[in-house]
N, C-alpha and C positions, 0 to 999 in steps of 0.2 A: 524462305522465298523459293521461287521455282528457278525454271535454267537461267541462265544468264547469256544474255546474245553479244556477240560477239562483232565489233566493225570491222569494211576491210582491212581495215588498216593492224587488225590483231588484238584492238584495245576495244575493253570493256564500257561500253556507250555511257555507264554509267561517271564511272572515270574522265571520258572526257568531258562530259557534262562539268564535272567538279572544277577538272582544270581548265575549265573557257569563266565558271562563274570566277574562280580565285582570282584568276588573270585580273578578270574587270574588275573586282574590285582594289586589286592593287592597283593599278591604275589611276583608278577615280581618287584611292585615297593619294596616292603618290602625288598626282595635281591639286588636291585639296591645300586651299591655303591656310585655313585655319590650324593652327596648334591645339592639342588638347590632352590632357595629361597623362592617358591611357594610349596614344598613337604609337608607343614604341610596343608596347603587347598586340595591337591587333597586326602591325606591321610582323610580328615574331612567328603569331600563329597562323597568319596567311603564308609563309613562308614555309612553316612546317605544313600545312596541307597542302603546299603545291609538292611538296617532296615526297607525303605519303602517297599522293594520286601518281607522282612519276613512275614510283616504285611497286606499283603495280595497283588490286583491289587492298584499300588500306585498313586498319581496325575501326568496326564501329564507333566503340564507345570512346576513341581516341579522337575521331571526328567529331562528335557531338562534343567534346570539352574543348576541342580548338572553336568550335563551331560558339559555343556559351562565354566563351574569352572574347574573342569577338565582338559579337555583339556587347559584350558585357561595356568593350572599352570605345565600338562607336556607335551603338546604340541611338544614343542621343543627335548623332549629326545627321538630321534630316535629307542631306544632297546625297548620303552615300544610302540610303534606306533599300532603293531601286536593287544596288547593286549586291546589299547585304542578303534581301528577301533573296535572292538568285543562288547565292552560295547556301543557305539556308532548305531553299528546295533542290540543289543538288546532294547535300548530305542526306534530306531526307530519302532518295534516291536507293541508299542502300539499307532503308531499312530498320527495324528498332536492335538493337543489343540483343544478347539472348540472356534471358533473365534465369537466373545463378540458384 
């Protein structure tokens, strides 16, 4: 990728991006009343990208498997879809892996 810009605030636009989608979709799932048998893994991995994105620009390919867990375990619930597509195009944000 090319440079990377920088907010005033010192943090990388991309980064916040991540951490305003993670936000909402903990949120949305946190008020979510439905049970579903995968909610304690998205609830893990949203948790761990809000700590990769604190800690600065985080690993790709570490995002994109919290990103596939994810989805993987809410997927199926329609009311959070909004919120998931959002975290979804903020990982996209940083880009593909670099292939090995």
């Amino acid at each position: 990728m090319g440079q990377t810009r920088v907010t005033g605030s010192g943090e990388d636009p991309r980064v916040t991006e991540l951490r305003t989608a993670v936000s909402r979709l903990r949120r949305e799932l946190a008020g979510h009343p439905g049970e579903f048998p995968d909610r304690g893994i998205a609830e893990d991995e949203l948790a761990a990208l809000d700590a990769m994105a604190a800690g600065g620009v985080p690993e790709i390919p570490r995002l994109r498997r919290s990103l596939l867990l994810i989805a993987g375990a809410i997927g199926s619930v329609s009311a959070l879809a909004s919120a998931l597509r959002d975290v979804r195009v903020a990982v996209d944000l940083f880009g593909e892996p670099p292939r090995g």
